[in-house]
MDTraj code that builds the backbone (N, CA, C; nanometers):
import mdtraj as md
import numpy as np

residues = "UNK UNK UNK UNK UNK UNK UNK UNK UNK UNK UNK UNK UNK UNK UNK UNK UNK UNK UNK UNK UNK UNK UNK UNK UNK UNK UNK UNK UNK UNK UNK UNK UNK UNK UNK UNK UNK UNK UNK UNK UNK UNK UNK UNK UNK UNK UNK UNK UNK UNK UNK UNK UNK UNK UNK UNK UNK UNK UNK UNK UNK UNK UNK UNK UNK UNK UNK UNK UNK UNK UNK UNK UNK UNK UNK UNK UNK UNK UNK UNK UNK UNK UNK UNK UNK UNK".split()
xyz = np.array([
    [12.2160, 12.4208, 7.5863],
    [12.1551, 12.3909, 7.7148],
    [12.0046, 12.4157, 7.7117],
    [11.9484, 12.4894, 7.6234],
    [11.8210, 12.5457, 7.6273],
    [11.7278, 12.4118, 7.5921],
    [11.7804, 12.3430, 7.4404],
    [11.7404, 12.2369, 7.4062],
    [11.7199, 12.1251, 7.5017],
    [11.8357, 12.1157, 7.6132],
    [11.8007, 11.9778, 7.7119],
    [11.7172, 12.0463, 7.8046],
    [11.7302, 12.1668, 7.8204],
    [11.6097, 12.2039, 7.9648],
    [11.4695, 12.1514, 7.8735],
    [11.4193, 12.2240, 7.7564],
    [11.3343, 12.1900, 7.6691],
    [11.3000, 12.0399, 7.6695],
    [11.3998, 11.9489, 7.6477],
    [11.3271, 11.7773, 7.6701],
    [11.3385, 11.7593, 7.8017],
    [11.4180, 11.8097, 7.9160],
    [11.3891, 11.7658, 8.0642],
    [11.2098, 11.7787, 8.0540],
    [11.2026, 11.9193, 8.0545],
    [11.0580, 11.9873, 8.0750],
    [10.9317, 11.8395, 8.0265],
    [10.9609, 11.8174, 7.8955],
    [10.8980, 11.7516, 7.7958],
    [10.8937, 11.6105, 7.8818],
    [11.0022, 11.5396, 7.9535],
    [11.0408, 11.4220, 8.0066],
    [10.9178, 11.4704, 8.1079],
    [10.9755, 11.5428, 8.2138],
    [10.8383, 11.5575, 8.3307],
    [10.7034, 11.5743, 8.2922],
    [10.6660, 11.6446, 8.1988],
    [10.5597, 11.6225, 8.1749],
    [10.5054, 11.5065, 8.1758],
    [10.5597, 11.4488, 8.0325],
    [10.5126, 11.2778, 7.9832],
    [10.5545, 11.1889, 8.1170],
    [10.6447, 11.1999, 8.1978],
    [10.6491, 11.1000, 8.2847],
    [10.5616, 11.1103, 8.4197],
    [10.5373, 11.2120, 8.4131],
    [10.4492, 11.2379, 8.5693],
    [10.2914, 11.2818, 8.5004],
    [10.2419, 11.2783, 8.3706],
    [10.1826, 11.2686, 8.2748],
    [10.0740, 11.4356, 8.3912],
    [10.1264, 11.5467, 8.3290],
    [10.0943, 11.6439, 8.3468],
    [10.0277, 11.6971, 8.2474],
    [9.8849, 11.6558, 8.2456],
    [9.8296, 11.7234, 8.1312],
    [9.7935, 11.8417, 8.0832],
    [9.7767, 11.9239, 8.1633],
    [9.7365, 12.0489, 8.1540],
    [9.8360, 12.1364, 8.1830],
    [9.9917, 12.0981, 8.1661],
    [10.1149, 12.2117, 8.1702],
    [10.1966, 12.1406, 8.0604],
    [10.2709, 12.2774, 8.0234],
    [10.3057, 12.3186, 7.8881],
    [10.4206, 12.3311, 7.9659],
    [10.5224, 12.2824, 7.8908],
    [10.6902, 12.3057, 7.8863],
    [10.7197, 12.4624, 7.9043],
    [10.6194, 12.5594, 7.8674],
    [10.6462, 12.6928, 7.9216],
    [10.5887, 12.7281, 8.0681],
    [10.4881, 12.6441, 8.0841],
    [10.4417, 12.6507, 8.2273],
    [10.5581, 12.6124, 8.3470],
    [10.6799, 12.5862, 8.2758],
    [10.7338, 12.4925, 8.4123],
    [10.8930, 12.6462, 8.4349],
    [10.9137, 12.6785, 8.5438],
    [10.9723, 12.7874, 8.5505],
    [11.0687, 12.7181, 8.5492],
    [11.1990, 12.6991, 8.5010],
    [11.3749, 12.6278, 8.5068],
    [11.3973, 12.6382, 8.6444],
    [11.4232, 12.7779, 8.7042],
    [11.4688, 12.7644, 8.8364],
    [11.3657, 12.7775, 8.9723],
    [11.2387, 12.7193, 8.9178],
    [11.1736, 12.6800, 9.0472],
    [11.1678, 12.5566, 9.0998],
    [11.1259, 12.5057, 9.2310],
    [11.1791, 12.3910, 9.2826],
    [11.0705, 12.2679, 9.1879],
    [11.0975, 12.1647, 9.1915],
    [11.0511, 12.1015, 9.1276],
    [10.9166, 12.0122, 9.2599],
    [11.0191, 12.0373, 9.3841],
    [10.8824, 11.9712, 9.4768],
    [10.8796, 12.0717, 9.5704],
    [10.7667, 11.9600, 9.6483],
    [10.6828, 12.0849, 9.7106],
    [10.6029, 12.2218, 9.6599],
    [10.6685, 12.3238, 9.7160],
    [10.5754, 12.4605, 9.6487],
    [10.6217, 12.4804, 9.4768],
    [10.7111, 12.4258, 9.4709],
    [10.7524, 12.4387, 9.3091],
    [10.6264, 12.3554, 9.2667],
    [10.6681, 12.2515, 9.1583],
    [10.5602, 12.1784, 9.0707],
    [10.4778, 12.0925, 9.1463],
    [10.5518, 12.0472, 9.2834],
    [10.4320, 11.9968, 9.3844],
    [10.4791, 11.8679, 9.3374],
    [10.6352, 11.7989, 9.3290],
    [10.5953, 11.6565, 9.2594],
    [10.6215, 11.5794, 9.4369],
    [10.6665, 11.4554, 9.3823],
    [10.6737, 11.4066, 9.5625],
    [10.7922, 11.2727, 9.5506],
    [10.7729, 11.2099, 9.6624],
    [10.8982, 11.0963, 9.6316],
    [10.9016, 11.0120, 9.5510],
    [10.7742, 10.9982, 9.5382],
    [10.7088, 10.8514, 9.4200],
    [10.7415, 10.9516, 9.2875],
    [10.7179, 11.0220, 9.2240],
    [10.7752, 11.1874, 9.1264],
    [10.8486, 11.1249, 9.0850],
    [10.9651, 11.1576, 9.2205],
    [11.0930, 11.1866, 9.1539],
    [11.1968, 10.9977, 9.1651],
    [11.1334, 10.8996, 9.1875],
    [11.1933, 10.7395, 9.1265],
    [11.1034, 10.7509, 8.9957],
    [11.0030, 10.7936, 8.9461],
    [10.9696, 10.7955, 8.8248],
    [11.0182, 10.8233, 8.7094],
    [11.1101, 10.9972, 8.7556],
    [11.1558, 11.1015, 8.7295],
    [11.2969, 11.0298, 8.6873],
    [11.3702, 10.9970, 8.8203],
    [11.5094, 10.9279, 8.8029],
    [11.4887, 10.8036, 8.7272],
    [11.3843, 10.7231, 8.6194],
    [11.3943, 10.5971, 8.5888],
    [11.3856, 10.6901, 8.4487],
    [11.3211, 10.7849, 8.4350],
    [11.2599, 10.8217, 8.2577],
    [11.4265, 10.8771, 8.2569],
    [11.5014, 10.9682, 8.3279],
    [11.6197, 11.0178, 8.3145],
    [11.7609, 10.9410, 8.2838],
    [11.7262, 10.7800, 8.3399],
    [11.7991, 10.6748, 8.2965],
    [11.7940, 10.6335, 8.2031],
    [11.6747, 10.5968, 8.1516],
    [11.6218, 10.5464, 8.0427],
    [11.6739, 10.6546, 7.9133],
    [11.6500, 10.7162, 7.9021],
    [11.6689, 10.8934, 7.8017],
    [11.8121, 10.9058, 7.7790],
    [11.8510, 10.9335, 7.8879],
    [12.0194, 10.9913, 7.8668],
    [12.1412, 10.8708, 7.9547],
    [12.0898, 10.7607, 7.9729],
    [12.1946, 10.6821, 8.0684],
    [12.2886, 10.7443, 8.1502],
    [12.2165, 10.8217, 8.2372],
    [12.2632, 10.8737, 8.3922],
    [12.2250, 10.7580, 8.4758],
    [12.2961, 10.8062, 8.5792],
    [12.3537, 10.6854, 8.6973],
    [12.2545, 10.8013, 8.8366],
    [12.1783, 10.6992, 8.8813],
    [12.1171, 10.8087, 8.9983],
    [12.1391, 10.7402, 9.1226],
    [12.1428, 10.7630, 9.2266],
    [12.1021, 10.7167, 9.3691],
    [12.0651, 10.7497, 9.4700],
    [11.9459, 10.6650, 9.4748],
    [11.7974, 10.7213, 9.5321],
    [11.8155, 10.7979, 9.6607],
    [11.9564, 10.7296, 9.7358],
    [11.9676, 10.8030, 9.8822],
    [12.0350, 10.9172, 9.8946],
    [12.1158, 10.9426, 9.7685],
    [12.2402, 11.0795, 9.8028],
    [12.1601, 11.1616, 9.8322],
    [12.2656, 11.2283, 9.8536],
    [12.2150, 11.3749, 9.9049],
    [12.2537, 11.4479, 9.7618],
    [12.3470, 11.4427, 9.6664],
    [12.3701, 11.4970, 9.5831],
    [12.2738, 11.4643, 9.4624],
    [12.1847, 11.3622, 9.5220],
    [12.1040, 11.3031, 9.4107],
    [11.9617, 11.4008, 9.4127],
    [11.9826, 11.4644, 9.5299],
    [11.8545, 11.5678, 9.6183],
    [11.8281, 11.6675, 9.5694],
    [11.9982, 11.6931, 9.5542],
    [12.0465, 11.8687, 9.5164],
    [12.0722, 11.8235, 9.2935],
    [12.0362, 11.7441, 9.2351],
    [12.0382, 11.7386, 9.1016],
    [11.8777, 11.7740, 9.0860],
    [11.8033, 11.7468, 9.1934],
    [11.6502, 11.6949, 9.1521],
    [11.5583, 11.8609, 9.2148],
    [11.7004, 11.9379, 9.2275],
    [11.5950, 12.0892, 9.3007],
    [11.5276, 12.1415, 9.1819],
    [11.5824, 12.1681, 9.0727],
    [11.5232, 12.2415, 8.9683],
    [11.5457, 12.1838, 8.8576],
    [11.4929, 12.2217, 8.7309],
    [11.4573, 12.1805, 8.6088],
    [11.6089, 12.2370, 8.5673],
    [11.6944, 12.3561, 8.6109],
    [11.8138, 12.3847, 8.5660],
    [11.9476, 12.3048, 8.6499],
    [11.8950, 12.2432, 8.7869],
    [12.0014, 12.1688, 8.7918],
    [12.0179, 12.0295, 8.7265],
    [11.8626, 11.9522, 8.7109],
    [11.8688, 11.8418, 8.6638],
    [11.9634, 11.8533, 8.4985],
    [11.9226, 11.9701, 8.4242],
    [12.0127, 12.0093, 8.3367],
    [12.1436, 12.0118, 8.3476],
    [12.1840, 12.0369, 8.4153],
    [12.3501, 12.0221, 8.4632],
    [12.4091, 11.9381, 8.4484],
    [12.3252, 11.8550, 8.5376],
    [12.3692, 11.7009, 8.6419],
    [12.3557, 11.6204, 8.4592],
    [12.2622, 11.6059, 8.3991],
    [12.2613, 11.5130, 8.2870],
    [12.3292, 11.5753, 8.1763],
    [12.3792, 11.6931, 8.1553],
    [12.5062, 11.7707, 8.0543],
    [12.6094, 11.7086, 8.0826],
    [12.6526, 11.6903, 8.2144],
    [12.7580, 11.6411, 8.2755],
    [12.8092, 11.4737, 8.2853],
    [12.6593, 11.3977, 8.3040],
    [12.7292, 11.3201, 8.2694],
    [12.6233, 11.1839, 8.1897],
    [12.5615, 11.2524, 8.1114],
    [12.4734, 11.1712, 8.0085],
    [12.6042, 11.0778, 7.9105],
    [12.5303, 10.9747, 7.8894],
    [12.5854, 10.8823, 7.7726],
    [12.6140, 10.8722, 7.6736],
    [12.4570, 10.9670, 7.6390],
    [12.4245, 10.8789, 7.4756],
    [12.4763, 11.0237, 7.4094],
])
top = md.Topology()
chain = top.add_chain()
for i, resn in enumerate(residues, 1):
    res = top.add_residue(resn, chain, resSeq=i)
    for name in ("N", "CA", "C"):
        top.add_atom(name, md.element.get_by_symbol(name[0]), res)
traj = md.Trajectory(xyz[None], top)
């Protein structure tokens, strides 16, 4: 699990092209928006297209469960352990 938090981290970076944070800069269980990393709605369809693309997860943009995968860097870990493709 350490390894996929490690390329989630790596994915947000390169996809929301965060230059000046380091895969250790990003805390696992802090929120990913708002006061967490500060990303926003436009973020996270970016976020959910690099996560498709990577591991062929199935997202949808309106759930609510799609809300609660996207709180932290350790749930998005979960959610794509659970049910990645490749």
């Amino acid at each position: 699990m350490q390894a996929l938090e490690a390329e989630i981290k790596d994915l947000i970076i390169s996809s929301m092209s965060l230059e000046d944070v380091t895969p250790a800069d990003i805390d696992a269980a802090a929120p990913l928006f708002n006061e967490g990393l500060g990303l926003d709605s436009i973020d996270a369809l970016e976020l959910g297209l690099a996560l498709q693309k990577r591991y062929g997860v199935t997202l949808s943009a309106d759930s609510e469960d799609t809300r609660r995968h996207f709180a932290s860097v350790q749930t998005l870990c979960a959610f794509v352990a659970a049910n990645r493709k490749q």
